[in-house]
C-alpha positions as protocol buffer text, in pm:
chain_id: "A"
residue {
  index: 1
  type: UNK
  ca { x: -6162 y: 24493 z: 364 }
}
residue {
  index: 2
  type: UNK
  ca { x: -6489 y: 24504 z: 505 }
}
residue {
  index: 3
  type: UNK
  ca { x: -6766 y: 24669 z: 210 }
}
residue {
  index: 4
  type: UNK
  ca { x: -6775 y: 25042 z: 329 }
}
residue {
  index: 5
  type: UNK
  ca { x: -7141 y: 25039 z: 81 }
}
residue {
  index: 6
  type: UNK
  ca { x: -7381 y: 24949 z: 329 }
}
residue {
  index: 7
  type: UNK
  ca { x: -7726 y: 25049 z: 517 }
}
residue {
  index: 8
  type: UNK
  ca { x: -7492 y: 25302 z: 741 }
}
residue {
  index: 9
  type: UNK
  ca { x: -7286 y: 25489 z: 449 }
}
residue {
  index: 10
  type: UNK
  ca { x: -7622 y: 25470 z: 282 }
}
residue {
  index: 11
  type: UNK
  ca { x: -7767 y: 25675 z: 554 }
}
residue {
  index: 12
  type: UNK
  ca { x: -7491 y: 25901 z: 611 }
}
residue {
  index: 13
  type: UNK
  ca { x: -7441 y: 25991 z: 252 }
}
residue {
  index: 14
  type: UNK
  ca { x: -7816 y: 26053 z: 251 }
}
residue {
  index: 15
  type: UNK
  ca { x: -7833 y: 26307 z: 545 }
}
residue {
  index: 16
  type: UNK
  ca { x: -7467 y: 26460 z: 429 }
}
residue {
  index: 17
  type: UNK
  ca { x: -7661 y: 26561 z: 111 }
}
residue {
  index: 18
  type: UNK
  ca { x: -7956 y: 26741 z: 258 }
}
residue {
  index: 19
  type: UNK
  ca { x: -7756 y: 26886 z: 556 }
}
residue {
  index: 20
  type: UNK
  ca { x: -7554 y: 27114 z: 257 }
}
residue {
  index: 21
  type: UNK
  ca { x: -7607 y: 27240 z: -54 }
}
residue {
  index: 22
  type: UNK
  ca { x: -7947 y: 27096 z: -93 }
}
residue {
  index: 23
  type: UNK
  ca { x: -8053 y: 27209 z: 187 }
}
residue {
  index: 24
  type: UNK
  ca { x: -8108 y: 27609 z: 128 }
}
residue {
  index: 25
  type: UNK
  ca { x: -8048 y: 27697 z: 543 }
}
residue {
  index: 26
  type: UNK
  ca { x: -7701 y: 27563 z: 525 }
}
residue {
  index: 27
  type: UNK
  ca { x: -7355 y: 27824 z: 540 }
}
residue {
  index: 28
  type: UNK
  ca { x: -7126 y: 27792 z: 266 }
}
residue {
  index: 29
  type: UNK
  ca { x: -6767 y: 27642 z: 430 }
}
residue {
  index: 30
  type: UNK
  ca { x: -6440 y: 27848 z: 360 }
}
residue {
  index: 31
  type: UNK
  ca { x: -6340 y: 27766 z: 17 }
}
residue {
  index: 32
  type: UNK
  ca { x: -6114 y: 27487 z: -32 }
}
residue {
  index: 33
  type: UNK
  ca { x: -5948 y: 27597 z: -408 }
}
residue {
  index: 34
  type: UNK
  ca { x: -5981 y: 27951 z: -502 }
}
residue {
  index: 35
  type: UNK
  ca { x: -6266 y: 28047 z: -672 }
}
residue {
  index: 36
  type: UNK
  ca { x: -6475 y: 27750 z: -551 }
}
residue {
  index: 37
  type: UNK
  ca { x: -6826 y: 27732 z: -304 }
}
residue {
  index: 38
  type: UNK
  ca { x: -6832 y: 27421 z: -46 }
}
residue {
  index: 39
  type: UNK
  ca { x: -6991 y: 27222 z: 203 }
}
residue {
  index: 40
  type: UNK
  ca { x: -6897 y: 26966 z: 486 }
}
residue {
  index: 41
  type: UNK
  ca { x: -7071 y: 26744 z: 691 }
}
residue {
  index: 42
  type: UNK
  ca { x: -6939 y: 26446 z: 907 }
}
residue {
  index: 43
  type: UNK
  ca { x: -7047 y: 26200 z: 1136 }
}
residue {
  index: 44
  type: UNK
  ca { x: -6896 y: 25921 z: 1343 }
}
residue {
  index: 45
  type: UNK
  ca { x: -7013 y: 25600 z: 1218 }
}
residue {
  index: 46
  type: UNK
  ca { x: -6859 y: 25277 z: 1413 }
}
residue {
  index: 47
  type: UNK
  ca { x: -6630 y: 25486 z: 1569 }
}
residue {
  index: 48
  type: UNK
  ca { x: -6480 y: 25590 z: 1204 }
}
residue {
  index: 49
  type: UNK
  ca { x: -6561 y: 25917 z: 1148 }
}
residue {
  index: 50
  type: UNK
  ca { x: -6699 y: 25992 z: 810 }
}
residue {
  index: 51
  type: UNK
  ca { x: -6669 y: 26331 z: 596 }
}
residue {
  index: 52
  type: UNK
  ca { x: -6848 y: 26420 z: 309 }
}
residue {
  index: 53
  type: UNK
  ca { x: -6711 y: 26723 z: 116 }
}
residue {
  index: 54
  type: UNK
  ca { x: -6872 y: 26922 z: -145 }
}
residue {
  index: 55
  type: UNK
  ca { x: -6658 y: 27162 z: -392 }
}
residue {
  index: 56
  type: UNK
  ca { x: -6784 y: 27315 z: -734 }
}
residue {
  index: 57
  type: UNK
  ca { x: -6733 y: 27644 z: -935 }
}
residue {
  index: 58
  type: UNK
  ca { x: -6968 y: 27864 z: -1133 }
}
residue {
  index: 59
  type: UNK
  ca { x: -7347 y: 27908 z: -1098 }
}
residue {
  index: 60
  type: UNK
  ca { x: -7604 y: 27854 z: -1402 }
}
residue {
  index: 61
  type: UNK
  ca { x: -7284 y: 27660 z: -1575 }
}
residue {
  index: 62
  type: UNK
  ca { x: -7137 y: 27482 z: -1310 }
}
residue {
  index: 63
  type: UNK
  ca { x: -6839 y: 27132 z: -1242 }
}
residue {
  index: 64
  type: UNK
  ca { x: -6776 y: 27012 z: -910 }
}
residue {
  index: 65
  type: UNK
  ca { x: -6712 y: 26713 z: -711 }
}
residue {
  index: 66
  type: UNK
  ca { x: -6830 y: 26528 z: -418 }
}
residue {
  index: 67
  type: UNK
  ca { x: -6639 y: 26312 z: -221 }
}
residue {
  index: 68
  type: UNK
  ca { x: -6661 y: 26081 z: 92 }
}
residue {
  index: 69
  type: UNK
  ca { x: -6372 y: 26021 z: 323 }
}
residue {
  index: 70
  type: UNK
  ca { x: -6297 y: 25783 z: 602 }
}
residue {
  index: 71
  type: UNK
  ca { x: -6066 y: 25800 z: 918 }
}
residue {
  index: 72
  type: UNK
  ca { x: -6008 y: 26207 z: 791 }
}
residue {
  index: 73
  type: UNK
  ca { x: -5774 y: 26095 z: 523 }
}
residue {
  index: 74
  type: UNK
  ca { x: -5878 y: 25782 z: 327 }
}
residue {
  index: 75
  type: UNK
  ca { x: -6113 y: 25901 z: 20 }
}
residue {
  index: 76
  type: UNK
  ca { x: -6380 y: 25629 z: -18 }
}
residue {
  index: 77
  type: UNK
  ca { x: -6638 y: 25755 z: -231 }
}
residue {
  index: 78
  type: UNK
  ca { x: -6669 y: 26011 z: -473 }
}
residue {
  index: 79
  type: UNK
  ca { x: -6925 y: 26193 z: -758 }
}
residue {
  index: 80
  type: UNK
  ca { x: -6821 y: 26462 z: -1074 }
}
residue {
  index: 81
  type: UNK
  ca { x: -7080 y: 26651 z: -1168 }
}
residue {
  index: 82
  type: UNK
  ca { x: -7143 y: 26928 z: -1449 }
}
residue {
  index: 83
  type: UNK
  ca { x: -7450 y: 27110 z: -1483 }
}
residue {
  index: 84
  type: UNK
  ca { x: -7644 y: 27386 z: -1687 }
}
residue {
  index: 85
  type: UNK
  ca { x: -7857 y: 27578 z: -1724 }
}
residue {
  index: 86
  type: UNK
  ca { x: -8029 y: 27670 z: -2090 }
}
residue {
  index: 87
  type: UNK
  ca { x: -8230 y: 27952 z: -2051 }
}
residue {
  index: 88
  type: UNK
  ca { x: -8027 y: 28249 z: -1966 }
}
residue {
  index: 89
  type: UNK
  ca { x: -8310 y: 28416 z: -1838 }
}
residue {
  index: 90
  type: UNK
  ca { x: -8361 y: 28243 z: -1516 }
}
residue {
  index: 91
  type: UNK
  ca { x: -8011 y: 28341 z: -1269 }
}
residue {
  index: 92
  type: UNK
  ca { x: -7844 y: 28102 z: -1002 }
}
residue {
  index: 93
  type: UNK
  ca { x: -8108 y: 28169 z: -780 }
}
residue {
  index: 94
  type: UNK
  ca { x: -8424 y: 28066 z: -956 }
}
residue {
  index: 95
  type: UNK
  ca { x: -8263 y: 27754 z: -1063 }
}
residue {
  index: 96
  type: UNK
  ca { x: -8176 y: 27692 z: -701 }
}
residue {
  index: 97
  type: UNK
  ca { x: -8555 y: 27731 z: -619 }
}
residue {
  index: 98
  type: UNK
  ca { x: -8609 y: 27479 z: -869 }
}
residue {
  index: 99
  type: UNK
  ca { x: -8352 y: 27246 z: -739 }
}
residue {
  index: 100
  type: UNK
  ca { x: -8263 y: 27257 z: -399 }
}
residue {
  index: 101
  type: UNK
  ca { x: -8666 y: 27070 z: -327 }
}
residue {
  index: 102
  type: UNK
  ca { x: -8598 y: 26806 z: -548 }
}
residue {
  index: 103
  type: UNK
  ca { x: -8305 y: 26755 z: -414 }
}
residue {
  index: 104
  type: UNK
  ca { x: -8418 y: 26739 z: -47 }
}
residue {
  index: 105
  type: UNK
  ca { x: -8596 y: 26427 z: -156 }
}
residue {
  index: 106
  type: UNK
  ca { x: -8239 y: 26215 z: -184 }
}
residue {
  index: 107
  type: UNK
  ca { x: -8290 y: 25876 z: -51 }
}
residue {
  index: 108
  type: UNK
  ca { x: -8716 y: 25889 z: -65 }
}
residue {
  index: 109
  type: UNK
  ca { x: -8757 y: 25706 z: -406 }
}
residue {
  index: 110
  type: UNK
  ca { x: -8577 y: 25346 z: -446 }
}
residue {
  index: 111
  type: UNK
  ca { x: -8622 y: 25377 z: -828 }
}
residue {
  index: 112
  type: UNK
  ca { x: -8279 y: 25601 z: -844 }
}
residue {
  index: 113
  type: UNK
  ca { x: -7953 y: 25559 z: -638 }
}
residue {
  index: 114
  type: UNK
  ca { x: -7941 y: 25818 z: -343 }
}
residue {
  index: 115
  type: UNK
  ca { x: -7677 y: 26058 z: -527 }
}
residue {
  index: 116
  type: UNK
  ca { x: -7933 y: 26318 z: -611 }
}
residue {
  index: 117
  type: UNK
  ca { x: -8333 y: 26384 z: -616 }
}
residue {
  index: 118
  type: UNK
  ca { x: -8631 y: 26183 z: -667 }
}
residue {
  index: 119
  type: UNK
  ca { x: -8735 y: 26033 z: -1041 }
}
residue {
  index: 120
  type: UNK
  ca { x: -8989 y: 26286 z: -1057 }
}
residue {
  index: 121
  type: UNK
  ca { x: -9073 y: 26623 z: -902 }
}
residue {
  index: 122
  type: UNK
  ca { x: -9337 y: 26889 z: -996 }
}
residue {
  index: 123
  type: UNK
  ca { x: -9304 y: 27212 z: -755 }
}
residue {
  index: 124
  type: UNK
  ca { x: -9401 y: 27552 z: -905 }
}
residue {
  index: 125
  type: UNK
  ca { x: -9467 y: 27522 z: -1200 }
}
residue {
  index: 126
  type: UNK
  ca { x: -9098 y: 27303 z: -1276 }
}
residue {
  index: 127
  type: UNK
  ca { x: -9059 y: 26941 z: -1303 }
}
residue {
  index: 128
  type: UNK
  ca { x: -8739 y: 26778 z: -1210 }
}
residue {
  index: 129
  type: UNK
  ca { x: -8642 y: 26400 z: -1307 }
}
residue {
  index: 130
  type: UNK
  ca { x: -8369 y: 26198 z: -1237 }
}
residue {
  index: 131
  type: UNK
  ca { x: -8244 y: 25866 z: -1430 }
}
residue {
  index: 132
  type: UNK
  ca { x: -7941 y: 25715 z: -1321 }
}
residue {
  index: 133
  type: UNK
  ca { x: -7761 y: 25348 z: -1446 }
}
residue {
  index: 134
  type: UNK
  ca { x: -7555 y: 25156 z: -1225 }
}
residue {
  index: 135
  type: UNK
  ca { x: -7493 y: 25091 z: -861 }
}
residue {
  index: 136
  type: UNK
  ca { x: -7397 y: 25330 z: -606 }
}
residue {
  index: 137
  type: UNK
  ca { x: -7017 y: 25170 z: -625 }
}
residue {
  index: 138
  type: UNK
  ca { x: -6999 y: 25234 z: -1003 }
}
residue {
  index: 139
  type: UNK
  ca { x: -7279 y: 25486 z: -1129 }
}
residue {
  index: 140
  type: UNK
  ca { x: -7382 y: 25752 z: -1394 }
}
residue {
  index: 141
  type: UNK
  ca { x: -7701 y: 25978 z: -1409 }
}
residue {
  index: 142
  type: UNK
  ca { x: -7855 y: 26285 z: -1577 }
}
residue {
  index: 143
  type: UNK
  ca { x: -8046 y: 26535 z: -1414 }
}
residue {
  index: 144
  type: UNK
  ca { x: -8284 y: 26774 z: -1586 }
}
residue {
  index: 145
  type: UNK
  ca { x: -8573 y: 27045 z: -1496 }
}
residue {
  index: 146
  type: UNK
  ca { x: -8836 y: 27209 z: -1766 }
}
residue {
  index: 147
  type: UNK
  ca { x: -9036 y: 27465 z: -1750 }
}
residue {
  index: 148
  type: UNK
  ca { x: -9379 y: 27434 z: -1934 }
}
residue {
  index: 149
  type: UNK
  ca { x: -9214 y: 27134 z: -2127 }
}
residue {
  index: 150
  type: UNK
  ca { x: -8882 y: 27298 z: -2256 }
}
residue {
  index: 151
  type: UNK
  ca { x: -8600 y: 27155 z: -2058 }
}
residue {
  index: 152
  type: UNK
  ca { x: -8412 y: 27493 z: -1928 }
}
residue {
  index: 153
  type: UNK
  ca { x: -8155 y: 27268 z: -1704 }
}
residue {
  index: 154
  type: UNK
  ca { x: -7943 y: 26964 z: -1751 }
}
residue {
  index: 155
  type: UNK
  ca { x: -7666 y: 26793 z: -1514 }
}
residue {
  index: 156
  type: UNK
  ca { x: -7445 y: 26473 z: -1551 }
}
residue {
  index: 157
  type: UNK
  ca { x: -7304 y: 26268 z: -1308 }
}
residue {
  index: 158
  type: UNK
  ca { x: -7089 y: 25996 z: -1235 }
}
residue {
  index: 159
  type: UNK
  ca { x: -6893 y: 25815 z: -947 }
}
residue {
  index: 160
  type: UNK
  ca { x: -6871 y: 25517 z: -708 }
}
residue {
  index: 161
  type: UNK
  ca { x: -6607 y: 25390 z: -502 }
}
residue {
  index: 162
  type: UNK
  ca { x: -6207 y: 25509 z: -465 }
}
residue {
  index: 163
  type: UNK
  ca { x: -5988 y: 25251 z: -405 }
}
């Protein structure tokens, strides 16, 4: 079997992530397991068509999953995540402010694997890093925003291939 982790899924798995939930212009798809938000993208790659799906519950305490098929039916790729946020003060929506720009960066800083943001982002007054440890075919990472140095959101992550 050819190695599906290459320049092209690179690519695709960059633009899947800021073509949904990163990407604050994006519709919500119907939900897949009750009680959960999601997002698809896909794209024909070498004539194999590609789908990226994105599933998680809650808001400022959150779990999901996202996970890359090919040929429709053949996961190939996949990420858990849990996330949350500290400071019950600040609701889904000003954490997604927070996020969603950070996140927008996937793919811009070579330092980190292309699963989430940047190492480093300041944007109003929040600054967002990202660490992760691995390769893209067998990673983990943690994700975290303060706000004048108290960190107010954390999120782990960790994934690679399905075989």
């Amino acid at each position: 079997m050819e190695n599906i982790i290459n320049e092209k899924f690179i690519d695709f798995l960059i633009k899947a992530k800021k073509s949904t939930y990163a990407n604050s212009t994006i519709e919500k798809v119907k939900s897949s397991r009750v009680g959960s938000s999601d997002y698809h993208y896909e794209e024909l790659i070498d004539n194999k068509k590609y789908i990226y799906h994105d599933t998680y519950f809650g808001g400022t305490k959150f779990i999901g999953e996202e996970v890359v098929y090919c040929d429709s039916d053949k996961p190939i790729w996949g990420m858990n995540y849990y996330g949350v946020t500290f400071d019950d003060t600040l609701g889904e929506k000003a954490m997604d402010n927070a996020l969603r720009p950070a996140l927008m960066r996937v793919g811009e800083d070579k330092n980190v694997i292309p699963v989430r943001g940047i190492s480093k982002f300041e944007n109003g007054g929040y600054i967002y890093t990202f660490k992760t440890n691995g390769i893209i075919e067998n990673f983990d990472g943690i994700e975290q925003i303060y706000k004048d140095d108290i960190l107010i959101y954390e999120l782990h992550c960790s994934g690679g291939l399905i075989k």
